[in-house]
Each structure stands twice: as structure tokens, then as C-alpha cells.
C-alpha positions as CSV (number, residue, x, y, z in Angstrom):
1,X,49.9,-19.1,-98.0
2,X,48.4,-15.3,-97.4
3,X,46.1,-14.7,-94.6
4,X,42.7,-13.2,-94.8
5,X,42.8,-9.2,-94.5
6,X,40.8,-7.9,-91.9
7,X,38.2,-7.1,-94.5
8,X,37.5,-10.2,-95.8
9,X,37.4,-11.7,-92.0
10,X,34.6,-8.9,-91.2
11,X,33.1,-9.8,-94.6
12,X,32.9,-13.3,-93.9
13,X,31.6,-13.6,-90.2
14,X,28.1,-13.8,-88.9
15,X,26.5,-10.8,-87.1
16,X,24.0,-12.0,-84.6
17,X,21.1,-10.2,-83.8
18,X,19.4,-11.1,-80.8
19,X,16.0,-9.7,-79.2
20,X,13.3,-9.4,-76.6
21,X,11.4,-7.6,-78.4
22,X,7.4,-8.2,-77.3
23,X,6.3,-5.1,-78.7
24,X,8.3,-5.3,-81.5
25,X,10.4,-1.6,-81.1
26,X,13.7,-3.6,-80.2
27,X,13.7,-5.4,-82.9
28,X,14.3,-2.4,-85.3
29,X,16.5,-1.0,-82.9
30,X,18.7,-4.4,-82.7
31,X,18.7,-5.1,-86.3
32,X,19.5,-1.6,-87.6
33,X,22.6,-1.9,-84.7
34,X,23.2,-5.1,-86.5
35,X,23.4,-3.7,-89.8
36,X,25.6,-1.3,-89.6
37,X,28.7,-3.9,-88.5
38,X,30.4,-5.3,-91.4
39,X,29.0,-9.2,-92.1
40,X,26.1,-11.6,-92.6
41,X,23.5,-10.3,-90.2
42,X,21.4,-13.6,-88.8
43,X,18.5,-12.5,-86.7
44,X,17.1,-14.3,-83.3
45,X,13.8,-13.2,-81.8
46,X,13.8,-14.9,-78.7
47,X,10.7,-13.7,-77.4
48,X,8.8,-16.9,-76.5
49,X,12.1,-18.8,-76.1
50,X,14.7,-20.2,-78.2
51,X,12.8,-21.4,-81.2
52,X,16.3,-22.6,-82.5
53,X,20.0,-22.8,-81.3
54,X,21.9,-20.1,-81.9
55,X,25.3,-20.7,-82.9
56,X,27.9,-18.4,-82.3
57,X,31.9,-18.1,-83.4
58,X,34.2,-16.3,-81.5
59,X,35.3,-14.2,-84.5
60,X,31.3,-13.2,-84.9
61,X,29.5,-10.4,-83.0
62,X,26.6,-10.0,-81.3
63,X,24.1,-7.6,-80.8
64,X,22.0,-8.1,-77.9
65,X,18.4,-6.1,-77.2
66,X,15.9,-6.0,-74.8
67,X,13.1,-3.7,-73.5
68,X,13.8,-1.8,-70.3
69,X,10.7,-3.1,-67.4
70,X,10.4,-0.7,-64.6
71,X,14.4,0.0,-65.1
72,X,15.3,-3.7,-65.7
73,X,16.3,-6.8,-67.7
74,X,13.0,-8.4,-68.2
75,X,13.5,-11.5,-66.4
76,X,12.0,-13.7,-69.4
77,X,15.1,-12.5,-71.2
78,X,17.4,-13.0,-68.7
79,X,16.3,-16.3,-68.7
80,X,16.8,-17.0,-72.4
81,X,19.8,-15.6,-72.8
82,X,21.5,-17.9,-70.3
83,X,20.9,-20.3,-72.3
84,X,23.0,-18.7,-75.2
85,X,26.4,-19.8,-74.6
86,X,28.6,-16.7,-76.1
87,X,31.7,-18.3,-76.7
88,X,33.8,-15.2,-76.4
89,X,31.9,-13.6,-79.3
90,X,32.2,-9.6,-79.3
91,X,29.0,-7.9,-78.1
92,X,27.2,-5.1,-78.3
93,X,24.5,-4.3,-75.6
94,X,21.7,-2.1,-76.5
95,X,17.9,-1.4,-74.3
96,X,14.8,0.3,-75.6
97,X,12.8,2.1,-73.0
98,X,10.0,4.6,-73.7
99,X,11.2,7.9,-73.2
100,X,11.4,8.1,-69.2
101,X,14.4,6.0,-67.7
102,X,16.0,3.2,-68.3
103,X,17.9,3.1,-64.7
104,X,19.8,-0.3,-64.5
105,X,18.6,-2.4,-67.7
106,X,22.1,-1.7,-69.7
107,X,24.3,-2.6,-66.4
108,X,22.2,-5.6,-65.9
109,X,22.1,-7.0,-69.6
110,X,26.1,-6.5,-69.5
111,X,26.3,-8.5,-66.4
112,X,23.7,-11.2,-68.3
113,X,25.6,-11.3,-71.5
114,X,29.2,-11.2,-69.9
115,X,28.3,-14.3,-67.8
116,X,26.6,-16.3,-70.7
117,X,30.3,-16.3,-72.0
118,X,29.6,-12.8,-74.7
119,X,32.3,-9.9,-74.3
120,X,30.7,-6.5,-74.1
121,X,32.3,-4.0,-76.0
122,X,29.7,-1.3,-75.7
123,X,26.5,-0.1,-74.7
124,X,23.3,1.9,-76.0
125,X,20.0,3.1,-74.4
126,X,17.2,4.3,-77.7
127,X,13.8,5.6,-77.1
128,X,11.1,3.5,-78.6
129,X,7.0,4.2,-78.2
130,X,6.0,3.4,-74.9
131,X,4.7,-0.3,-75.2
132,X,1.9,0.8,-72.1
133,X,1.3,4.3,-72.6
134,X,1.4,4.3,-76.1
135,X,1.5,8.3,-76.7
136,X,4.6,8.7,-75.3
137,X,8.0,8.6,-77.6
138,X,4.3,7.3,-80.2
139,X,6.5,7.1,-83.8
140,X,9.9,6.2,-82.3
141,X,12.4,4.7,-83.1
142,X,12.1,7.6,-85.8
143,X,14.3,7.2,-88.6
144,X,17.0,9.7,-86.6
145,X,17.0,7.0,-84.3
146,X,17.9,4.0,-86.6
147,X,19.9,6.3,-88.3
148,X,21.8,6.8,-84.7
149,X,21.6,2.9,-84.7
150,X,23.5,1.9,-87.8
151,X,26.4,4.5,-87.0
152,X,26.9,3.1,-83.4
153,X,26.8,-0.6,-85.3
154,X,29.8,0.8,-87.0
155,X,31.3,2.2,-84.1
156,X,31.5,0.2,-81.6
157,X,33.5,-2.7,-83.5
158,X,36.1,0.2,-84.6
159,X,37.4,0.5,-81.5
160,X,40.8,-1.3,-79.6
161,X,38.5,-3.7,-77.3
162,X,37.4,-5.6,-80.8
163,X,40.9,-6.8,-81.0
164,X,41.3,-7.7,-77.4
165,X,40.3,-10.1,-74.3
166,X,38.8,-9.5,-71.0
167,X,35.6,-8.3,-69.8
168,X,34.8,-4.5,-69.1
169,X,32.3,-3.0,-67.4
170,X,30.6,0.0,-69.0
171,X,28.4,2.5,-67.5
172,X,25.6,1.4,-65.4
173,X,24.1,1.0,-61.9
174,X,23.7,-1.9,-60.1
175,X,20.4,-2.6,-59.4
176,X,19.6,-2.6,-55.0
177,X,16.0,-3.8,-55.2
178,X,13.9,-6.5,-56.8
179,X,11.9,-5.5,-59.6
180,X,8.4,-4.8,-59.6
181,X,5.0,-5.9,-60.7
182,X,3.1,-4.0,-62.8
183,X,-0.2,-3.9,-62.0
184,X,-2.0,-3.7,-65.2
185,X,-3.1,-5.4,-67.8
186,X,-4.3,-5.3,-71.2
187,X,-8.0,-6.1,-71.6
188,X,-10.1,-7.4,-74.6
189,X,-13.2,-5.4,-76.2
190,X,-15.5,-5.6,-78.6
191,X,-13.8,-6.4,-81.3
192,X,-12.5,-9.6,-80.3
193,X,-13.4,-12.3,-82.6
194,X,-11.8,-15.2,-80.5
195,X,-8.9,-15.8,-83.1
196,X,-6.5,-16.4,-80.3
197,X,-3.8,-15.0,-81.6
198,X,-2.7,-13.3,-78.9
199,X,-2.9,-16.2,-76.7
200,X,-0.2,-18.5,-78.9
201,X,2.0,-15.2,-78.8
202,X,1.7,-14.3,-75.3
203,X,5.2,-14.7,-74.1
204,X,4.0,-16.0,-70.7
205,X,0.5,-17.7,-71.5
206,X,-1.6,-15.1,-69.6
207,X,-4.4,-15.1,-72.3
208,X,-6.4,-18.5,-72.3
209,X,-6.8,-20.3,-75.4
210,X,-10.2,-21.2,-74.7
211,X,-11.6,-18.0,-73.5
212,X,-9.1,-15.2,-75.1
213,X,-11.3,-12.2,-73.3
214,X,-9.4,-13.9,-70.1
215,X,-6.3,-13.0,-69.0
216,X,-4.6,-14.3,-66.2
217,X,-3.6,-11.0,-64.6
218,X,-0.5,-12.4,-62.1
219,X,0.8,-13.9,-64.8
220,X,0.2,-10.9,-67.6
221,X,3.8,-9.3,-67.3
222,X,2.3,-6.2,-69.1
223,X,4.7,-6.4,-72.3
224,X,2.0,-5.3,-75.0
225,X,2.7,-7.5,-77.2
226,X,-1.2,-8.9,-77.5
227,X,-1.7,-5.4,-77.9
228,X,0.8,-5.1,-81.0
229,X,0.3,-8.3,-82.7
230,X,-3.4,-8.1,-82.8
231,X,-4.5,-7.4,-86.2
232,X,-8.4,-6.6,-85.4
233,X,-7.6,-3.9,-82.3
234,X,-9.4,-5.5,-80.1
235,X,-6.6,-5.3,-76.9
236,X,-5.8,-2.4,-74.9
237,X,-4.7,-1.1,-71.3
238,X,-7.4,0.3,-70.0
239,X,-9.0,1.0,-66.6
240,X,-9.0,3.6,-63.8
241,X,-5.3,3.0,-62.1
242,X,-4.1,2.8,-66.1
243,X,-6.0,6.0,-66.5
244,X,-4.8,8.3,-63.4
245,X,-1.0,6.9,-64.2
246,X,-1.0,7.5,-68.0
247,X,-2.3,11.2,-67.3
248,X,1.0,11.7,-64.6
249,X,3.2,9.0,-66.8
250,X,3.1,11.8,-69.8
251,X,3.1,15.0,-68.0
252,X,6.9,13.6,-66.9
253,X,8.0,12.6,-70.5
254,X,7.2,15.2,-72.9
255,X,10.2,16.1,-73.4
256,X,12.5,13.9,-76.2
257,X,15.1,12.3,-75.1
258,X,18.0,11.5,-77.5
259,X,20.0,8.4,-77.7
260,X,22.7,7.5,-75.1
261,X,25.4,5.4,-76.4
262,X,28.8,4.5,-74.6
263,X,31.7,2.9,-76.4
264,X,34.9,2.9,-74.0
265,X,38.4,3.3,-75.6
């Protein structure tokens, strides 16, 4: 009986791409990753949870996204994603941050996906907009960026550790310090017509259903995503502290930064 050639195996297995993606920037990111690996590309936006189980092969591959928070995984994610079990699947890791520094978040998600049961085999940072201060990295991912995407899709499942057990580490700091609170939050104005959309997609629940010119601001974990998905513009960051840090917050990014991938041999 004659065995599958490596092409129909990669033809015939599932690509699974998995996101955080609040603002919505790591989705493109993830999914053009996604579609440059040979296979049936199944998307998972796990934002507000696991609206379904995900199902993974060993023979499949992963890509797994999230945005970087103050240099981390957000913890929502983290918390999701534990619940994925990976089954030995072939991953790749990628983080979207918004042009300044995404410190630990690709060390951390490796460490996240390798003990749900994924194998990393390697790792990107992109530049997205920034989901706060919206002017920075404002267009990005460009299409040189998903561009960059796709060919490191195709990369990183060319390489020896496709074909082979055990987990690696890839390059990364380990994080010495809890993560911390951002202390600001997106308001409503004017134009808030009490749809309450923003309240059923608020990945925490900050906004109240009732009242959605309320927002819970302990609970508001500053992702943007009220700000994204609302189609009347009626959320934004605003405020004095948002001001004075935005003004400092761009002086430091101005200049582009390109995207960092790492796919060990």
C-alpha cells in the first residue's frame, strides 16, 4: 500500500489559527502567519473565551497570537489557552505590540503554549497600531507586514524541528515582576446611542449593559476593543493622564520598527 507523500500530508492537515485579538490587529497578523503554511486554515478568536472546542491533531499546526500588554501575555489569554490541550501539535508563536516593546510576551506565550501540550517551533514579534494611542504604528500591520507574515508561515514549518520531538526554548526574557495596571480607560461621548454593543463584546464586562456610558474602570483592562468594534465612534481614551502620556508615549516611537522573527535550526 503507498504512503502519503509529505505533500499530500501537509495538504490534508488542519492549520489552526488561534487569537487574542481585542482590537482586532492580531488577527490579520495570525491568520496571514496561518496562510502561508501549507493546509486547511480553521480560525479561533478566543477573545471572550472559547466559544467552541478546538480540536487539534498532532500532525496539524498551530499558530498562536496575542497582543503584547505592558510587555506581557494578557492574562485573559493565558487563561484561555490553558484550556487548549495541544496534543503535541507544531506551533508557531507570534505577539503584536504597537511599535515600542514587546519585552517578555513571546517568552511567556512559549512557556503558555509549551505547557498546554503545543511544541513551539518558532517565534515572531509584528508591529500593529497602537490599540491606546492610536497614532502610533496608525496603518500597521501594512501590507509589508503581512507580506513578512505569510513568508515566516512558510518558514518556520521548513525547518528540522517540524520533523522532530521535544520542547525548545526560543529567544525571550523571563518576566521578574508582575504585570501592571493600566490606569486608563476608554470613555463614552456624545455619540453613544445606548446600542450596547460594546458591552456584549467587552472581553471582561467592564461596560454595563444597562448604562453603556459606565464603565467599570478596575475591571476595564484597557484592550480597545469597545473602541474598535464600535460602529457610531462614540468610545475613546481620553483624559488628562491619557493626554500627558500619549504626548511622551509617541515622542519614544516614531521611529518604525520592522518585524522580529526567530526560527532556530
Amino acid at each position: 500500500m503507498l504512503q502519503p507523500s509529505i505533500t499530500e500530508i501537509q495538504h490534508n492537515r488542519t492549520v489552526h489559527a488561534i487569537f487574542f485579538s481585542p482590537a482586532r490587529s492580531t488577527k490579520k497578523v495570525v491568520e496571514a502567519i496561518a496562510s502561508g503554511i501549507p493546509g486547511k486554515v480553521v480560525s479561533y478568536d478566543i477573545t471572550q473565551g472559547l466559544q467552541k472546542k478546538i480540536s487539534i491533531a498532532p500532525e496539524d499546526v498551530a499558530v498562536v497570537g496575542v497582543p503584547a500588554y505592558s510587555g506581557r501575555v494578557p492574562e485573559l489569554a493565558r487563561q484561555y489557552l490553558e484550556q487548549i490541550n495541544g496534543n503535541g501539535a507544531r506551533t508557531v508563536i507570534t505577539c503584536v505590540y504597537g511599535n515600542n516593546d514587546y519585552q517578555y510576551t513571546l517568552d511567556e506565550l512559549v512557556q503558555v503554549c509549551s505547557d498546554a501540550g503545543f511544541i513551539p517551533i518558532s517565534s515572531g514579534a509584528f508591529v500593529a497600531r497602537h490599540s491606546i494611542f492610536q497614532e502610533v504604528a496608525k496603518g500597521r500591520p501594512d501590507k509589508k507586514d503581512l507580506d513578512k507574515a505569510r513568508q515566516f508561515g512558510k518558514q518556520s514549518v521548513k525547518h528540522a524541528r517540524l520533523t522532530t520531538d521535544g520542547k525548545l526554548r526560543l529567544k525571550g526574557h523571563h518576566p521578574n515582576h508582575v504585570a501592571g495596571e493600566v490606569p486608563i480607560a476608554a470613555r463614552a461621548n456624545s455619540n453613544c446611542n445606548f446600542c450596547g454593543a460594546c458591552a456584549r463584546l467587552c472581553p471582561v464586562g467592564a461596560i454595563d449593559q444597562d448604562n453603556p456610558k459606565r464603565t467599570n474602570k478596575k475591571a476595564c483592562i484597557a484592550c480597545a476593543r469597545c473602541v474598535e468594534m464600535c460602529s457610531y465612534n462614540a468610545r475613546k481614551f481620553s483624559g488628562l493622564l491619557y493626554y500627558m502620556t500619549r504626548k511622551r508615549f509617541e515622542e519614544q516611537s516614531q521611529e518604525r520598527k520592522e518585524v522580529e522573527v526567530f526560527i532556530p535550526l
